[in-house]
C-alpha distance (Angstrom), angle and dihedral (degrees) to the residues before:
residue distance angle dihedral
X1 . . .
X2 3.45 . .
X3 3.90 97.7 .
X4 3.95 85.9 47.5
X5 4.26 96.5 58.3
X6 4.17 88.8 34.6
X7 3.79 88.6 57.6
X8 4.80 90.1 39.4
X9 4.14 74.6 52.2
X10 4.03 89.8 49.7
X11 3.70 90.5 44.0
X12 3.92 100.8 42.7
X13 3.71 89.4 42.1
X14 3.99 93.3 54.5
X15 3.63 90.2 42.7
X16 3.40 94.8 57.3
X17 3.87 92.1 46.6
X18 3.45 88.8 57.8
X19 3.72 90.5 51.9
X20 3.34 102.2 44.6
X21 4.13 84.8 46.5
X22 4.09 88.7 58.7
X23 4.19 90.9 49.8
X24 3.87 93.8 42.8
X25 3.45 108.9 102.6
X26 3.84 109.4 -171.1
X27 3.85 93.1 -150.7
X28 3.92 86.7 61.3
X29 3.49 89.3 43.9
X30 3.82 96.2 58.4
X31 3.93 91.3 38.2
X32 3.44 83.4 59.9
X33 3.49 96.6 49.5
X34 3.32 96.4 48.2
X35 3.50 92.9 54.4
X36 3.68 94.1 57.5
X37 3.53 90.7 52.1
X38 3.34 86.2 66.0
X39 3.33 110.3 46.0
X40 3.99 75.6 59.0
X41 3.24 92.8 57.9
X42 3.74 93.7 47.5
X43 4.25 92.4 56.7
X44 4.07 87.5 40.4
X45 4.40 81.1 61.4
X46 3.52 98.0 34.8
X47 3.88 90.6 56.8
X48 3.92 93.0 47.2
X49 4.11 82.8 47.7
X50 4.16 89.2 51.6
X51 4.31 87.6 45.6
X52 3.49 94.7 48.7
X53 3.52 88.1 49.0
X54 3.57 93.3 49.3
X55 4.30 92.6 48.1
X56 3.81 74.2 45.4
X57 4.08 94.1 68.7
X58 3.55 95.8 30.6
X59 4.04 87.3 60.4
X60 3.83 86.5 50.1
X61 3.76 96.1 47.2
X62 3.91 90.8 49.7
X63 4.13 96.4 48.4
X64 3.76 80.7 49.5
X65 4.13 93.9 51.8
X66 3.94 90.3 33.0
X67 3.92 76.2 58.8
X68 3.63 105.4 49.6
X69 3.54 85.0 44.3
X70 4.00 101.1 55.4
X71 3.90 75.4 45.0
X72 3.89 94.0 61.2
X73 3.28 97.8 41.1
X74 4.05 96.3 55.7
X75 3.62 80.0 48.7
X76 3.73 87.3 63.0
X77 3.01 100.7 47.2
X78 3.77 100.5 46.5
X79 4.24 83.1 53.5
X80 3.70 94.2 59.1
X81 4.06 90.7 44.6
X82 3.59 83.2 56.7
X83 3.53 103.4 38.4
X84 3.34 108.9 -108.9
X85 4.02 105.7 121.9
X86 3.92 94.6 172.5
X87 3.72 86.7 59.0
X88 3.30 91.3 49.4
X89 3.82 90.4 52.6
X90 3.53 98.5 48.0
X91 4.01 87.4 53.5
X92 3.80 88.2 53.7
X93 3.86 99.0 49.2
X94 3.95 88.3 49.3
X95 3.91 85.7 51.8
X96 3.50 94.5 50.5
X97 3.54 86.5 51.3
X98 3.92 93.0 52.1
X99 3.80 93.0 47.4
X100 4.15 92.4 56.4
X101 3.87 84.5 56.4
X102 3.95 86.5 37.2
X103 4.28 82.3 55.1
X104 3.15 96.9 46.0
X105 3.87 103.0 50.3
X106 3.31 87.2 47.4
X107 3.84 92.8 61.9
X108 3.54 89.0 44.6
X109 3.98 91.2 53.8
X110 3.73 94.5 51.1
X111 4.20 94.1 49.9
X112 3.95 86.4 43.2
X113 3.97 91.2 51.5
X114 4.04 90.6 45.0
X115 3.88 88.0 55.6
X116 3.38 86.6 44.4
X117 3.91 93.4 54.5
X118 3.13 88.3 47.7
X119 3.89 104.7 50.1
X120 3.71 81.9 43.5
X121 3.90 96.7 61.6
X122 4.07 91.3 38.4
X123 3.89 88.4 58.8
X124 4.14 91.0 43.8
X125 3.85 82.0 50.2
X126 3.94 98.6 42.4
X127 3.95 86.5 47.2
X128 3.85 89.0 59.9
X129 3.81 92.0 42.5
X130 4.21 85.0 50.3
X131 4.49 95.0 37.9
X132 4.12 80.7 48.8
X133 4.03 107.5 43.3
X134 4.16 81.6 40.1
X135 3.95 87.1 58.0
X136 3.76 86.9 41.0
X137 3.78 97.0 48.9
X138 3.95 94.8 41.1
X139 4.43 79.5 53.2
X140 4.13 91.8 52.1
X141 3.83 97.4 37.5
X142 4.42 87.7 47.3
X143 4.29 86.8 47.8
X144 3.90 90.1 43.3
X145 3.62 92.3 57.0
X146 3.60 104.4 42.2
X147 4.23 83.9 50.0
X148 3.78 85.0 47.4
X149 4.08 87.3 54.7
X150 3.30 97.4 40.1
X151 4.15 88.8 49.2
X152 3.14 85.1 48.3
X153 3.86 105.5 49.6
X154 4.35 86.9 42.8
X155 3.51 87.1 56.0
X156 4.04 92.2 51.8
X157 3.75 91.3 47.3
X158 3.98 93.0 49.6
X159 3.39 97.9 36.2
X160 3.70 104.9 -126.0
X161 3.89 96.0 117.6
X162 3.56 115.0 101.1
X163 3.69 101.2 -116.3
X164 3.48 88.0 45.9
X165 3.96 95.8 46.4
X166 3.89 88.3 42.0
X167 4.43 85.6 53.8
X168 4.05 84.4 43.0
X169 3.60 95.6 58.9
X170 4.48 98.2 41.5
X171 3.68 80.3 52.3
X172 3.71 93.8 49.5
X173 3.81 93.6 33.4
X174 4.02 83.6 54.0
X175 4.07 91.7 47.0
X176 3.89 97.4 64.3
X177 3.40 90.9 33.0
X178 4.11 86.2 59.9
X179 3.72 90.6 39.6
X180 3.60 94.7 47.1
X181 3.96 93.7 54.5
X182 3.85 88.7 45.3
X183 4.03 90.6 53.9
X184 3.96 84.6 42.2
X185 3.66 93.4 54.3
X186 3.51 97.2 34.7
X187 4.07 86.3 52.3
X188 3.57 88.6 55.8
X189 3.71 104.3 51.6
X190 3.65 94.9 54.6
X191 4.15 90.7 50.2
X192 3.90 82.1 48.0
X193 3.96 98.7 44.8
X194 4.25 81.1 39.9
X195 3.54 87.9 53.0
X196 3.85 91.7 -128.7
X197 3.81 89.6 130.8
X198 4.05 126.5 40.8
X199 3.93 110.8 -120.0
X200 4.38 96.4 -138.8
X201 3.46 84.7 -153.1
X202 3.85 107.5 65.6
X203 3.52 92.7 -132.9
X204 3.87 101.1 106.7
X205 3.49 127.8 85.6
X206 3.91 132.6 -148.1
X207 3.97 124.3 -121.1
X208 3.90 85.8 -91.0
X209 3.53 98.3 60.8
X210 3.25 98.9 42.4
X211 3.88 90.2 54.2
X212 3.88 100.6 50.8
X213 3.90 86.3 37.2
X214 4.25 83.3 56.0
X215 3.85 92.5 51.8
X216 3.51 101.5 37.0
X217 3.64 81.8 56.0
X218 3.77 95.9 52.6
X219 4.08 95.9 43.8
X220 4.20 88.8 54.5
X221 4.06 84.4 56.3
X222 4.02 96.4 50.2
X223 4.36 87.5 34.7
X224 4.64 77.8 57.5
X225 3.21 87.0 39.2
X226 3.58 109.6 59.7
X227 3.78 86.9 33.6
X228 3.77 87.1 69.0
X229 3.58 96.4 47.9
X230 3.78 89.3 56.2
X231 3.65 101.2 53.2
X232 3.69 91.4 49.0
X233 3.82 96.9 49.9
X234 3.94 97.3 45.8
X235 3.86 97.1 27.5
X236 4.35 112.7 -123.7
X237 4.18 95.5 -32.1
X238 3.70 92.0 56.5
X239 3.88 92.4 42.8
X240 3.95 88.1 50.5
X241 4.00 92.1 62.6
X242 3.71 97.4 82.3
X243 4.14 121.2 -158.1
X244 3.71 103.7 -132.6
X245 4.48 118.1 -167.8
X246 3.34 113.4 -112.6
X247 3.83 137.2 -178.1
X248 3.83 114.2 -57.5
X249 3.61 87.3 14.2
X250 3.92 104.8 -73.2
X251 3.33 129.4 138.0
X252 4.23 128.2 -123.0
X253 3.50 118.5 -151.2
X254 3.69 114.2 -148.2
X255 3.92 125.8 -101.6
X256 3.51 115.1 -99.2
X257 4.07 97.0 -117.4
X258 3.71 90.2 45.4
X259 3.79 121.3 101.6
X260 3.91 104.0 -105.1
X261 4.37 105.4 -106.1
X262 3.30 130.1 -173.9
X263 3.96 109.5 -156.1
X264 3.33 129.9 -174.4
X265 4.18 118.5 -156.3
């Protein structure tokens, strides 16, 4: 049982693949990368923006304690001008105080400045990493289409797309259709003409018929025929003696009293 659902997980795994292969576009895929990149990019500036504003503060807290600390020791000095040495003192301590938080500010400034540095040059160096794999992906995405085209258009020409394969076979479909009707109707004039099948509308003839009917036809063109040689070698009295068939093939002229005919049998 277990081999059974390991190899349904094999199967339904590799389907999907293949599935998720045929909807992958790679142009998406590289948009979308791209666009991650630069939300990276974005939080890689936003954090230099939040550490310069944090070296920012620090600067303003030290002026102010570099202040209070010039302040304090006027204040001194002022006291011992005046006489007043305890005052003095007591300005002294308070600066010494100040200048511990002056120190210490100060060391936080100079790590806060490094990260900033730092931060600084890993956004310059993410923004060429982005400005290059943009140029890249704009490259890949230009190729892809033109070899999608061209797929495309070699397809059309050999006839393997499917629009093109679905347009081969109507026409093909249509081809034996025409060629069967014209063996049909073909097939069905020679039974009629062979008088294997009865036309119910009369209008058919047999192989007899359609003989005589053939010759009679050609005789009536040599009977005009000869008729118009005649009238233009003797001029209108040689055209009005008319040749008319007889039996066995020979000719009667007509009598002399008759009216000249021209008959056709």
């Amino acid at each position: 049982m277990s081999g059974v659902m390991k190899r349904m997980g094999m199967i339904f795994r590799a389907k999907a693949n293949k599935a998720l292969d045929r909807a992958e576009d790679p142009r998406e895929t590289l948009d979308y990368s791209y666009q991650k990149q630069l939300e990276l990019l974005q939080k890689v500036r936003r954090g230099v923006a939040d550490v310069a504003t944090s070296r920012k503060r620090l600067e303003l807290q030290l002026n102010q304690l570099q202040g209070q600390s010039s302040k304090l020791e006027d204040q001194g000095r002022k006291a011992l001008s005046l006489g007043r040495e305890d005052l003095a003192r007591e300005a002294l301590s308070r600066r010494s105080a100040l200048q511990q938080q002056v120190n210490d500010l100060q060391t936080q400034h100079q790590t806060l400045q490094g990260e900033e540095e730092k931060l600084t040059l890993a956004a310059q160096r993410l923004q060429a990493k982005v400005d290059a794999f943009r140029t890249k992906k704009e490259t890949i995405k230009a190729t892809y289409t033109a070899a999608q085209a061209q797929t495309r258009i070699g397809e059309a020409f050999s006839g393997i797309s499917e629009e093109m394969g679905d347009v081969g076979l109507a026409i093909e479909r249509a081809e034996d259709k025409t060629a069967q009707m014209q063996a049909r109707a073909g097939a069905i004039d020679e039974l009629l003409a062979s008088g294997a099948l009865d036309d119910p509308t009369g209008m058919a003839k047999d192989d007899i018929t359609a003989e005589l009917d053939r010759l009679s036809g050609g005789t009536d063109v040599e009977l005009e025929l000869q008729r118009m040689k005649a009238e233009l070698a003797g001029g209108p009295s040689a055209g009005k003696q008319a040749i008319e068939p007889g039996q066995g093939g020979q000719a009667q002229q007509a009598q002399p009293h008759d009216q000249p005919r021209f008959d056709k049998k």
